[in-house]
C-alpha positions in Angstrom: -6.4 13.0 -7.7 -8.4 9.7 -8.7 -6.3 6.4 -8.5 -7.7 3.9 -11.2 -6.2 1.0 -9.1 -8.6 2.9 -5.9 -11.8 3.0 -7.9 -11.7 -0.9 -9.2 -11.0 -1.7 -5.2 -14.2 0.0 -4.3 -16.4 -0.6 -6.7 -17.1 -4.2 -5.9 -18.2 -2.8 -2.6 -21.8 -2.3 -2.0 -22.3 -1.5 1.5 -22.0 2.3 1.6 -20.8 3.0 4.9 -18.1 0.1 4.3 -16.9 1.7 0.9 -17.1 5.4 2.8 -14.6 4.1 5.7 -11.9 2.5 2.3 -12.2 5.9 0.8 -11.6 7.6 4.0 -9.2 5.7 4.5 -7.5 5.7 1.5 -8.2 9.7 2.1 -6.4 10.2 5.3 -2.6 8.6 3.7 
């Protein structure tokens, strides 16, 4: 299930290993 809210969080992110440990994160709860 994709959170809107999730995805504008993220995308200001550019390093990739940074943004992979938010989605993780957000994964794992």
């Amino acid at each position: 299930k994709s959170d809107p809210n999730f995805a504008d969080k993220v995308r200001h992110i550019r390093d990739p290993k940074n943004r992979m440990a938010v989605v993780w994160a957000h994964c794992k709860t």
